[in-house]
C-alpha positions as a Markdown table, in Angstrom:
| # | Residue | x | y | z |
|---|---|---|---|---|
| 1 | Unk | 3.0 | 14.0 | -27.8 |
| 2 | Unk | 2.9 | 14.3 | -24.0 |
| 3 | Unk | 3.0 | 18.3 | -22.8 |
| 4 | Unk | 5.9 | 19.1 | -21.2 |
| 5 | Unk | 6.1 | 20.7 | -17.6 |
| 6 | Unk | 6.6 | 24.4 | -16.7 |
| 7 | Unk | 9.2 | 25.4 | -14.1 |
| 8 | Unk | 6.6 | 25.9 | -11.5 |
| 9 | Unk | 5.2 | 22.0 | -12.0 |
| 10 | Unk | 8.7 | 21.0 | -12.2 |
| 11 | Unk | 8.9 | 22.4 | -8.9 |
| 12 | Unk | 5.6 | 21.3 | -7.5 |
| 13 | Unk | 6.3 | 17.8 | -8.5 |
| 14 | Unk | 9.8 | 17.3 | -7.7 |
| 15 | Unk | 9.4 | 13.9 | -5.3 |
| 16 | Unk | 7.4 | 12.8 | -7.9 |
| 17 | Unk | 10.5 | 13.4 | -10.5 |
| 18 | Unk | 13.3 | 11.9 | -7.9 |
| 19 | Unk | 11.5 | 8.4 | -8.2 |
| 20 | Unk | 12.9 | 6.7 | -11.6 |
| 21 | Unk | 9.3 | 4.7 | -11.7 |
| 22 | Unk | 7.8 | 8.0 | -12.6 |
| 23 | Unk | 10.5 | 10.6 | -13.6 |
| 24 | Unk | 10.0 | 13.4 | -16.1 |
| 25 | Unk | 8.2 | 11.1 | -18.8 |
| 26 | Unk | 5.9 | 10.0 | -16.2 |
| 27 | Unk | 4.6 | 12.9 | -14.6 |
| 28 | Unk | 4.0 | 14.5 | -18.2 |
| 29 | Unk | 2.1 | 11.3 | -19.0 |
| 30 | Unk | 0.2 | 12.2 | -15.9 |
| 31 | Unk | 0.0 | 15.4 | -16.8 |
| 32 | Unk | -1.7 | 14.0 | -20.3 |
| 33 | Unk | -4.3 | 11.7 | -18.4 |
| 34 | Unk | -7.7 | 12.1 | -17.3 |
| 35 | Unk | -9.8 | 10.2 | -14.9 |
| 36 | Unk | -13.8 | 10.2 | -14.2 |
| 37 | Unk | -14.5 | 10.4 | -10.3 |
| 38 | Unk | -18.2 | 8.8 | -9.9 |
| 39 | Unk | -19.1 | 9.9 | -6.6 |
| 40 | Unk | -17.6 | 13.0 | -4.2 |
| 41 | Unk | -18.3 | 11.4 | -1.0 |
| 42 | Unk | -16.2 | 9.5 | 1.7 |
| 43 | Unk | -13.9 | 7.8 | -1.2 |
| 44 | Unk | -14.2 | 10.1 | -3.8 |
| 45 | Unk | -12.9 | 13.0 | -1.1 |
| 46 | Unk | -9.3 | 11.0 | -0.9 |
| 47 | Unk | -9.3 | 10.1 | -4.6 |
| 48 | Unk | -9.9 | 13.2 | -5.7 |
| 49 | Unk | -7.5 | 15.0 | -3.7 |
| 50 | Unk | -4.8 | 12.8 | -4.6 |
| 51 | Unk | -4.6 | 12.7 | -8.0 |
| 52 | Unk | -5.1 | 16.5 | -8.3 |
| 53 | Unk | -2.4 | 16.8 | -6.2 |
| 54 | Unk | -0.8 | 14.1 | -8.1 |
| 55 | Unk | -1.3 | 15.8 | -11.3 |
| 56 | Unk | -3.8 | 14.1 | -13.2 |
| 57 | Unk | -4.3 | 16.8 | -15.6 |
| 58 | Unk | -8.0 | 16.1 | -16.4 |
| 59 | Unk | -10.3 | 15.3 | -13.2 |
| 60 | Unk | -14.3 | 14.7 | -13.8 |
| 61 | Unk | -16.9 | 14.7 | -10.8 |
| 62 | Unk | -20.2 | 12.8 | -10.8 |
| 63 | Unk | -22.7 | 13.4 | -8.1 |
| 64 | Unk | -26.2 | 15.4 | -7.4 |
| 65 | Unk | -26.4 | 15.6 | -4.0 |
| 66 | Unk | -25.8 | 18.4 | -1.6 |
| 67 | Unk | -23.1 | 18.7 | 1.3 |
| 68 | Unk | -24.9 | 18.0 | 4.3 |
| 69 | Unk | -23.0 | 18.4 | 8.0 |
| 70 | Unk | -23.6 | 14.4 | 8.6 |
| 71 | Unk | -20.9 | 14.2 | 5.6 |
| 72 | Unk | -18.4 | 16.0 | 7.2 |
| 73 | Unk | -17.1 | 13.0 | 9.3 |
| 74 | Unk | -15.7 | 11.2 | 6.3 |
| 75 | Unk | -15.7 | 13.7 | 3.1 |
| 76 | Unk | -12.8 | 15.3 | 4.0 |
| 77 | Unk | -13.0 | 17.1 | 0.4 |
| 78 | Unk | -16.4 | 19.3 | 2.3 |
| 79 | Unk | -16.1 | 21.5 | 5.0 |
| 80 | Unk | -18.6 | 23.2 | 7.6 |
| 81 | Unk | -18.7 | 26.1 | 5.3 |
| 82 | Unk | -20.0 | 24.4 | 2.0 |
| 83 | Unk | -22.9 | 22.7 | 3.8 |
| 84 | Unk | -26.1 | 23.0 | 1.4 |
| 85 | Unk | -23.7 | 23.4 | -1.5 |
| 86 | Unk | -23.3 | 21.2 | -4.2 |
| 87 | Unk | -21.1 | 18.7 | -3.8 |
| 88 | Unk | -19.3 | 19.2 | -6.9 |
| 89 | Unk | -19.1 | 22.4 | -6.7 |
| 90 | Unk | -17.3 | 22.3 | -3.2 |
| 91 | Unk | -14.9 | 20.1 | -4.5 |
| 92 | Unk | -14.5 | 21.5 | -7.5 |
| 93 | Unk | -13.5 | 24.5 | -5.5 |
| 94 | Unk | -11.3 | 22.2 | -3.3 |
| 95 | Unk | -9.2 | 20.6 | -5.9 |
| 96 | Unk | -8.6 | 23.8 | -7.8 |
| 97 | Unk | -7.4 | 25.4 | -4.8 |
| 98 | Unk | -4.7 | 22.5 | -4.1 |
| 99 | Unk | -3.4 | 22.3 | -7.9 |
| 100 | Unk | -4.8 | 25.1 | -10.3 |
| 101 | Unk | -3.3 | 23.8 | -12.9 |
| 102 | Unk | -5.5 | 20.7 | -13.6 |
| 103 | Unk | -9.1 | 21.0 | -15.3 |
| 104 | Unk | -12.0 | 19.7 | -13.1 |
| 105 | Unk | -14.9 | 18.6 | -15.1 |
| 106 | Unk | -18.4 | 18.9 | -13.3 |
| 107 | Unk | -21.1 | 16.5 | -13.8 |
| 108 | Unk | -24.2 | 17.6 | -11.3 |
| 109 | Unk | -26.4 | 14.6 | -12.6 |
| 110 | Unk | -27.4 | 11.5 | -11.4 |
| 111 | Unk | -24.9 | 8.8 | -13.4 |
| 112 | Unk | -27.5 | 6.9 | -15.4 |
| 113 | Unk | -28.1 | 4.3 | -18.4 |
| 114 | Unk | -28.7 | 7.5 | -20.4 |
| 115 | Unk | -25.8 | 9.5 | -20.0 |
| 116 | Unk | -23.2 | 7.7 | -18.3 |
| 117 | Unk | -21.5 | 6.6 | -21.9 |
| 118 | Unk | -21.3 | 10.0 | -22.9 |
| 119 | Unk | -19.8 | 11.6 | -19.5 |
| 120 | Unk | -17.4 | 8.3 | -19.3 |
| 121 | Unk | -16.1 | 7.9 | -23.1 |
| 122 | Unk | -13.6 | 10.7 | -23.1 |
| 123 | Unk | -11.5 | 9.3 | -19.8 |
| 124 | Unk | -8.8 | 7.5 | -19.9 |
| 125 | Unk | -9.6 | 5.5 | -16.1 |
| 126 | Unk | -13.3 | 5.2 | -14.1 |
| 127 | Unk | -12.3 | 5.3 | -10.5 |
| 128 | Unk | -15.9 | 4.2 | -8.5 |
| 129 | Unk | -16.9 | 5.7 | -5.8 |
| 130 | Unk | -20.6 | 4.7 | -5.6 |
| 131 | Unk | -22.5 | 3.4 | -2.0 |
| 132 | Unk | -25.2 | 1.5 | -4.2 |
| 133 | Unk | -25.3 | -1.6 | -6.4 |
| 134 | Unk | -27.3 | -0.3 | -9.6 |
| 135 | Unk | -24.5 | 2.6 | -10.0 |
| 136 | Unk | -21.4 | -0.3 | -9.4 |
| 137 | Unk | -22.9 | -2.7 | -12.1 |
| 138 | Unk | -23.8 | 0.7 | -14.5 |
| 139 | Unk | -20.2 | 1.6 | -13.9 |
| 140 | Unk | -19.0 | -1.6 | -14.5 |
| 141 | Unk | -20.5 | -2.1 | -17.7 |
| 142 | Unk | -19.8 | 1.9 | -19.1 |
| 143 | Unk | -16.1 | 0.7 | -18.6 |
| 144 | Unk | -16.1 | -2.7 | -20.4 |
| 145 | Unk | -18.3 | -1.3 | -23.0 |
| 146 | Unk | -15.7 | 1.6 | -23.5 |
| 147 | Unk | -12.7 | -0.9 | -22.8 |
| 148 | Unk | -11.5 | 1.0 | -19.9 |
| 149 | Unk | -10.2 | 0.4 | -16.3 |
| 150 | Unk | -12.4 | 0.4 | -13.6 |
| 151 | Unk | -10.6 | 1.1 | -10.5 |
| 152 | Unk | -13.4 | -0.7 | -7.8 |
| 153 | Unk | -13.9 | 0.3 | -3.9 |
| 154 | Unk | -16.5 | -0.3 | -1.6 |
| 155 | Unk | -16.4 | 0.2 | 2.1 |
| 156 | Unk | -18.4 | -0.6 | 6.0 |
| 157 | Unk | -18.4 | -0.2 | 9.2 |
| 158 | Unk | -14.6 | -0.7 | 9.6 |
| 159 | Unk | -14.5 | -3.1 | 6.0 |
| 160 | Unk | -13.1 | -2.4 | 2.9 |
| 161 | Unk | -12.2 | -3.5 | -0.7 |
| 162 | Unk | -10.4 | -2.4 | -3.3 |
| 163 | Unk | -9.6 | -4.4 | -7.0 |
| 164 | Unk | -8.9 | -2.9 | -10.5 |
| 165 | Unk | -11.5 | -4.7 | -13.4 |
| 166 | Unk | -9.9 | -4.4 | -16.3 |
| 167 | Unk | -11.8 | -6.9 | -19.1 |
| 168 | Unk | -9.5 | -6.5 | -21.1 |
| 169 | Unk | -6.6 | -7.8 | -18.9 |
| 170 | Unk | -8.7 | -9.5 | -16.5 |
| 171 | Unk | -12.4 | -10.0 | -14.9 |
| 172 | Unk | -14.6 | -7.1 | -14.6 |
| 173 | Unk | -17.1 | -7.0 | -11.4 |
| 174 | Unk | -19.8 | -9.2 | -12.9 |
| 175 | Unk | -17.4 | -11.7 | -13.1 |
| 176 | Unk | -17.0 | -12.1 | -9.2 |
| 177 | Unk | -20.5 | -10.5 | -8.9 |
| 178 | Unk | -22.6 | -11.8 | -11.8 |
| 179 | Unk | -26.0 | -10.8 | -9.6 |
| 180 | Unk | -26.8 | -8.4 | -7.2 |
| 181 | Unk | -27.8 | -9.7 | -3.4 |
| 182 | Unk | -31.2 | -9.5 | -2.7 |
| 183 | Unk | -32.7 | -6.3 | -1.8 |
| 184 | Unk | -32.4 | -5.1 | 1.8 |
| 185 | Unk | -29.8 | -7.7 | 2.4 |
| 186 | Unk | -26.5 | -5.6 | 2.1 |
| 187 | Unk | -27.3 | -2.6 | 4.4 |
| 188 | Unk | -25.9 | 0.9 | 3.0 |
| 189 | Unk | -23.4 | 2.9 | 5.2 |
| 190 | Unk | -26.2 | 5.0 | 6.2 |
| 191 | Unk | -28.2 | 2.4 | 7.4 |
| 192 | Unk | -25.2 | 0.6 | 9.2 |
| 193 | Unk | -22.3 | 3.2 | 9.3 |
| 194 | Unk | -18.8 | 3.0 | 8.6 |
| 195 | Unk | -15.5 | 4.4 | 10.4 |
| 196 | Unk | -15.1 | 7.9 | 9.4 |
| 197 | Unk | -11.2 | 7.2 | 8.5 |
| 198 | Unk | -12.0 | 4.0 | 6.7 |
| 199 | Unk | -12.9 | 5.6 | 3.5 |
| 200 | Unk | -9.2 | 7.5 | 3.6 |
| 201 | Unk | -7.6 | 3.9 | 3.8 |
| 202 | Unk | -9.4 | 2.4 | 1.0 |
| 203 | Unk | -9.7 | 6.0 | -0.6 |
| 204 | Unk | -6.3 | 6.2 | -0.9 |
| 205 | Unk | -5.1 | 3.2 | -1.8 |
| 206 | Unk | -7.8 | 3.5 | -4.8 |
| 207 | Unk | -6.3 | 6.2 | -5.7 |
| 208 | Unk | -2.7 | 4.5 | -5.6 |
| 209 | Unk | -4.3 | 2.4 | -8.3 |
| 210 | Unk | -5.3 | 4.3 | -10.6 |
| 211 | Unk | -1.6 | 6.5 | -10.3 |
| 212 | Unk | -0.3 | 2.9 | -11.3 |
| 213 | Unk | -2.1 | 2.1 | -14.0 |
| 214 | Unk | -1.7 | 5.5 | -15.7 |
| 215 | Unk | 1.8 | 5.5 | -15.7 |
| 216 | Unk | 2.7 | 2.1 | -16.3 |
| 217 | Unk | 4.1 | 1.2 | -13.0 |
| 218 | Unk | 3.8 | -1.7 | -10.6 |
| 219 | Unk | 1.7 | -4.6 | -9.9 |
| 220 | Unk | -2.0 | -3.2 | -9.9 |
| 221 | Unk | -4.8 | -4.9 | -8.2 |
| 222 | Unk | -6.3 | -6.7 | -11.7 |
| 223 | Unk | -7.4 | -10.2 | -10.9 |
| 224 | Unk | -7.2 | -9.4 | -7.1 |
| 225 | Unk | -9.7 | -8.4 | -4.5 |
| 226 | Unk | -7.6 | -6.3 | -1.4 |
| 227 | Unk | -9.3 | -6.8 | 1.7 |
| 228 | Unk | -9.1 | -4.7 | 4.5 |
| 229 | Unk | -10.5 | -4.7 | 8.0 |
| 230 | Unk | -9.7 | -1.6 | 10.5 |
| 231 | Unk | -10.1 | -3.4 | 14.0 |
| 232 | Unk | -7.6 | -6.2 | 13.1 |
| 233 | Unk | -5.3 | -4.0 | 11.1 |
| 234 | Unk | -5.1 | -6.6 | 8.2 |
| 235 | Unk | -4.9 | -7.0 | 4.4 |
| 236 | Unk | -6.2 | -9.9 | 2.9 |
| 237 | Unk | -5.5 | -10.3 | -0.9 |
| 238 | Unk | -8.1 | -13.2 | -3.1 |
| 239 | Unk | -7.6 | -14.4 | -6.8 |
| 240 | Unk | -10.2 | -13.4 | -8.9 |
| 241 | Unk | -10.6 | -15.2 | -12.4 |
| 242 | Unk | -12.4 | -14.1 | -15.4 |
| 243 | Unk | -15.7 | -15.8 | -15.4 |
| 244 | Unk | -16.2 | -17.3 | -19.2 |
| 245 | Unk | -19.6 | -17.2 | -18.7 |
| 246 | Unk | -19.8 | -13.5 | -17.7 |
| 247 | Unk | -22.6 | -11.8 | -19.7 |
| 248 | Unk | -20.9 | -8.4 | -20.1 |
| 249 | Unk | -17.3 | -9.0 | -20.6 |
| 250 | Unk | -17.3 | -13.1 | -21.6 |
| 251 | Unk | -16.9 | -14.6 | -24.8 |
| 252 | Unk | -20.5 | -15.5 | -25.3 |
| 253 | Unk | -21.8 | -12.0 | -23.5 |
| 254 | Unk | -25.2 | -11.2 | -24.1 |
| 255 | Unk | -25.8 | -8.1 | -22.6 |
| 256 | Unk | -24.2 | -5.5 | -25.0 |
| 257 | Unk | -25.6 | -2.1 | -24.2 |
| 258 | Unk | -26.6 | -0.8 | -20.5 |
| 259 | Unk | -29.8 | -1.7 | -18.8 |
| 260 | Unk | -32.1 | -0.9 | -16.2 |
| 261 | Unk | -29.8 | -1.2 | -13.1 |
| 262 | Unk | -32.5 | -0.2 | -10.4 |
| 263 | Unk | -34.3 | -2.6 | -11.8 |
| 264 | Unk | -31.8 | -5.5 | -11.9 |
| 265 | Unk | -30.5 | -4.5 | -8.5 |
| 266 | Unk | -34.1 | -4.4 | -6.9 |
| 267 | Unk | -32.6 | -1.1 | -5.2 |
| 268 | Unk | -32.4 | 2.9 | -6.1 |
| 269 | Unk | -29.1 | 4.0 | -6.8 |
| 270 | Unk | -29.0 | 6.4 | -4.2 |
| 271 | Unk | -28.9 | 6.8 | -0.3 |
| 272 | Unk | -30.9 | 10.0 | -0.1 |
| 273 | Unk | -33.0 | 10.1 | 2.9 |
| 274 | Unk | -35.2 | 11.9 | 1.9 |
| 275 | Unk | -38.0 | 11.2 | -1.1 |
| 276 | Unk | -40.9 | 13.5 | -1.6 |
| 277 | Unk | -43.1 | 10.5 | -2.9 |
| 278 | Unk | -45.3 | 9.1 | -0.5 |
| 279 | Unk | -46.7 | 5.6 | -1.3 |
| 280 | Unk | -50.2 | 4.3 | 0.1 |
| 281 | Unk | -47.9 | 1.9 | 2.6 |
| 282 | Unk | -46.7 | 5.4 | 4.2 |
| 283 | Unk | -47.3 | 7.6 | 6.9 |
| 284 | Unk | -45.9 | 11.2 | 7.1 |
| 285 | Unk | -44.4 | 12.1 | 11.0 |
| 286 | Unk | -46.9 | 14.7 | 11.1 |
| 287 | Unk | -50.1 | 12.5 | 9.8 |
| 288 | Unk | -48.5 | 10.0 | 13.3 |
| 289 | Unk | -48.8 | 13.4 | 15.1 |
| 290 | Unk | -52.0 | 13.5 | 15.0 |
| 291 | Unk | -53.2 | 10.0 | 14.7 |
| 292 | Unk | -51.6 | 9.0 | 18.3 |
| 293 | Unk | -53.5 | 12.2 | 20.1 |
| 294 | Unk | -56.9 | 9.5 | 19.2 |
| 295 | Unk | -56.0 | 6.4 | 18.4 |
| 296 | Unk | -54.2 | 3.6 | 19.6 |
| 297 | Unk | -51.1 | 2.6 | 17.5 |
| 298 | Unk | -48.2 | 0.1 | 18.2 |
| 299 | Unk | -44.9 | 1.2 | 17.4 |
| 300 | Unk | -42.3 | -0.7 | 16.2 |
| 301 | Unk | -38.8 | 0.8 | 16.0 |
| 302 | Unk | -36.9 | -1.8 | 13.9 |
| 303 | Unk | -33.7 | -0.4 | 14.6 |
| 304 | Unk | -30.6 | -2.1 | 16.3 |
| 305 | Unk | -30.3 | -1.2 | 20.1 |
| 306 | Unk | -27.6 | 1.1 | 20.5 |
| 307 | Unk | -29.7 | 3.5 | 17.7 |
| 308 | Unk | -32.3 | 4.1 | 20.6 |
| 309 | Unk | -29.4 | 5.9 | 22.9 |
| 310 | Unk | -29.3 | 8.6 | 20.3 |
| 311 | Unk | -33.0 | 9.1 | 19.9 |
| 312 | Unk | -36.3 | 7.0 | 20.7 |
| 313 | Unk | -40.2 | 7.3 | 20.4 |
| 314 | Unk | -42.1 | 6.6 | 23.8 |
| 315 | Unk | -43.9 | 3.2 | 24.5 |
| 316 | Unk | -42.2 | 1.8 | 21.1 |
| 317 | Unk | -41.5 | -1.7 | 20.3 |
| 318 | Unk | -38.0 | -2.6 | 19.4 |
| 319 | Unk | -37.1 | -5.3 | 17.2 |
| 320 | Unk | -34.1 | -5.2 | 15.5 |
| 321 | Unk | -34.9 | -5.9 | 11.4 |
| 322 | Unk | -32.7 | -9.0 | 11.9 |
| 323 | Unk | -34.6 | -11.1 | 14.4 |
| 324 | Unk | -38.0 | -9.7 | 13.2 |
| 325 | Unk | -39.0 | -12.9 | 11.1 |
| 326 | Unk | -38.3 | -14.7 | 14.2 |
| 327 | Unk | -40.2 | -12.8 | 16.8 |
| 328 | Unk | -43.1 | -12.7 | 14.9 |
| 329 | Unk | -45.1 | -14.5 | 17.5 |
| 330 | Unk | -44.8 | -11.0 | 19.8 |
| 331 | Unk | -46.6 | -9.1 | 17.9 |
| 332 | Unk | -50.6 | -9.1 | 17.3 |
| 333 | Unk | -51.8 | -8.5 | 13.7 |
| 334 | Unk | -55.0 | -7.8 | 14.8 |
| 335 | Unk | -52.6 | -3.8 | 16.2 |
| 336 | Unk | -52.8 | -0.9 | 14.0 |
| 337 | Unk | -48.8 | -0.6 | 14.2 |
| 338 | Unk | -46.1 | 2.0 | 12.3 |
| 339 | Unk | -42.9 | 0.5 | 12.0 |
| 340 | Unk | -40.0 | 2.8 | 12.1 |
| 341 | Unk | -36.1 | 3.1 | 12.2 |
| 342 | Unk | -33.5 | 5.9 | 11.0 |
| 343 | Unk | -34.8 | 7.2 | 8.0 |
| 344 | Unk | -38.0 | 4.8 | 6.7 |
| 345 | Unk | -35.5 | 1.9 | 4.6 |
| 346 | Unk | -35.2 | -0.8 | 7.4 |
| 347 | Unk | -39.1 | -0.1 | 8.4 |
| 348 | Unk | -40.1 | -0.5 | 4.7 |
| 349 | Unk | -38.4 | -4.0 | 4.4 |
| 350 | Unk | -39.9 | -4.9 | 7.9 |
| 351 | Unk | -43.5 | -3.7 | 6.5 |
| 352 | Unk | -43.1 | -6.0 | 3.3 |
| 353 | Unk | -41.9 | -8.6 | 5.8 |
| 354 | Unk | -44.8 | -8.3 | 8.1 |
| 355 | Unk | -47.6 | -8.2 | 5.3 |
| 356 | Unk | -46.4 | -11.2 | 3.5 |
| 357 | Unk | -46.9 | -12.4 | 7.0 |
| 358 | Unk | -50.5 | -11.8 | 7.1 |
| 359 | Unk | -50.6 | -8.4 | 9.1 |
| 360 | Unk | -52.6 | -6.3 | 7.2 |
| 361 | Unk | -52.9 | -2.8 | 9.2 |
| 362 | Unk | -49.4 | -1.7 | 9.3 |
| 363 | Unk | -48.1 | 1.5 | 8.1 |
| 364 | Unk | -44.0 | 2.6 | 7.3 |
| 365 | Unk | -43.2 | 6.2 | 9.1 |
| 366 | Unk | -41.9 | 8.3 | 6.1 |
| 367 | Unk | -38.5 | 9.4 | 6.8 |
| 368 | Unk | -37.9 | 7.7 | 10.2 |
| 369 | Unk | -37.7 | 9.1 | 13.6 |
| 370 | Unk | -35.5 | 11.7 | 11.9 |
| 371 | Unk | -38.4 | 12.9 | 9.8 |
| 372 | Unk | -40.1 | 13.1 | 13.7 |
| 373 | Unk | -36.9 | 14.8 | 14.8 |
| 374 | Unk | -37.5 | 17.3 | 12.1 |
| 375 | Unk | -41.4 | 18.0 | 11.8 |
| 376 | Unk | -42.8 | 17.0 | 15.6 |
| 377 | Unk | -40.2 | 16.6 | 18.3 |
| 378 | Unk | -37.5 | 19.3 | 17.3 |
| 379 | Unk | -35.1 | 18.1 | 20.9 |
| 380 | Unk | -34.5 | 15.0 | 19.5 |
| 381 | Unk | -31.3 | 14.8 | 17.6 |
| 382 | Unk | -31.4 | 14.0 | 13.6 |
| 383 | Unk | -28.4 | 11.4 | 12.8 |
């Protein structure tokens, strides 16, 4: 039995109520639905605030990471005062403050093999927010597995997408995705960027999607792939099929309960920028500190050229990661040389590039020139 509506959510949701698609009926059946947010950055800010204010009665929040000020150009759900905060908890705080009538569900974990079942199997719709590919194939699988939609996004520079898998109606992700592309192929947005309104666009019309499959309504994106590109100001629509051979939702599947995804993926499922772990192949900003006051090092600063008008190392090399393998012949691998760019993730895919190459004294700078930004040369900007 759906709960009915008191005079102030009458009130609040009269536009919805004037539309006969939704009505009374619908927006209690809102009202009566619940949907699992995994991620509270640039798309899960939009999603979020739209079907609180929509009145999805039950909303759940997945994410670990902390509001940072670099956020605030896209997560419109964080503001200048919740830096260094949680991010569920600021938009926890944020939801509740738009519609206090809905429940907000908090999940300050990283969404894994081991717990993403459990935190998943009690919503009626996944909506995926996710910037990585071994959280988009875990929540792909957590909603086949649990027969539920998975309302899809995925947005850069001024690209997006958005597509509902439903496996039950249609093809889930590994049917238009079956593998993940090789590692360090696909940059991240924080390696390559992304409009800061972009993530409203596709936010929003994620969001649209889910409204639509939780009442009922319209045509939703199942067996269709939106694509939309800011600069032209176009929307491209493709057919997508269910792939028979799909080993998760076809008939003969053979994957039937969640795997290692970072493993599969060749990738971590996260963007952070900043690892405590240093490996043998690393050296810390402060270790280059001191190592240049004696020896002779080469740097090479692998990032793209307009990077190096925001911050740059004196005397380093520049060669962007994508003509490295071709520019090979500049370099001598007989040079002690550091390879850096933004935040160590580029330079450590140049490294394994330049070894397998045959240069054998090369290091990765830990953290980028922001880690030098932060430890050594505090008037350089961090981005």
């Amino acid at each position: 039995m759906l709960p009915e509506l008191s005079r102030d959510e009458i009130l609040r949701y009269s536009r919805h109520l004037l539309i006969p698609e939704v009505g009374l009926d619908g927006q209690r059946k809102l009202k009566n639905s619940s949907a699992l947010i995994v991620g509270t950055g640039g798309l899960g800010s939009p999603v979020s605030l739209y079907l609180a204010a929509a009145g999805v009665g039950r909303i759940g929040l997945v994410d670990y990471d902390v509001v940072d000020s670099s956020n605030l150009q896209r997560q419109i759900i964080h503001g200048t005062s919740t830096i260094g905060k949680l991010k569920v908890e600021s938009a926890k705080a944020k939801l509740l403050d738009l519609n206090p009538d809905i429940q907000v569900d908090i999940y300050n974990e990283p969404y894994t093999s081991e717990n993403a079942l459990r935190i998943a199997k009690d919503y009626d719709i996944i909506l995926d927010g996710t910037d990585n590919f071994p959280t988009r194939y875990l929540t792909n699988d957590v909603a086949v597995f649990l027969g539920k939609p998975n309302v899809y996004a995925s947005i850069f520079r001024f690209d997006g997408q958005v597509s509902v898998f439903y496996a039950k109606e249609g093809p889930c992700y590994r049917c238009l995705f079956p593998e993940p592309p090789p590692p360090g192929l696909v940059p991240s947005c924080a390696e390559g960027g992304v409009l800061g309104v972009l993530p409203g666009t596709i936010g929003t019309l994620q969001a649209t999607e889910a409204l639509k499959v939780l009442l009922g309504i319209g045509d939703p994106l199942i067996g269709k792939l939106l694509l939309y590109n800011a600069l032209d100001m176009t929307f491209d629509f493709v057919k997508l099929k269910k792939n028979p051979n799909c080993r998760v939702c076809g008939p003969n599947a053979d994957i039937k309960e969640l795997i290692d995804y970072e493993e599969f993926c060749g990738v971590p499922s996260h963007d952070h920028e900043d690892d405590s772990a240093v490996s043998s192949v690393d050296i810390t900003a402060v270790e280059l500190s001191e190592r240049v006051k004696t020896n002779h090092l080469m740097l090479l600063d692998v990032r793209e050229p307009h990077e190096l008008k925001i911050s740059s190392m004196p005397n380093a090399v520049n060669i962007p990661l994508g003509q490295l393998a071709g520019r090979l012949s500049e370099l001598d691998s007989a040079d002690d040389m550091v390879v850096l760019c933004k935040s160590g993730s580029r330079s450590m895919r140049a490294l394994e590039l330049l070894t397998s190459a045959g240069f054998k004294k090369v290091k990765n700078l830990k953290g980028g020139i922001n880690a030098w930004a932060r430890e050594v040369d505090t008037e350089l900007p961090i981005y």
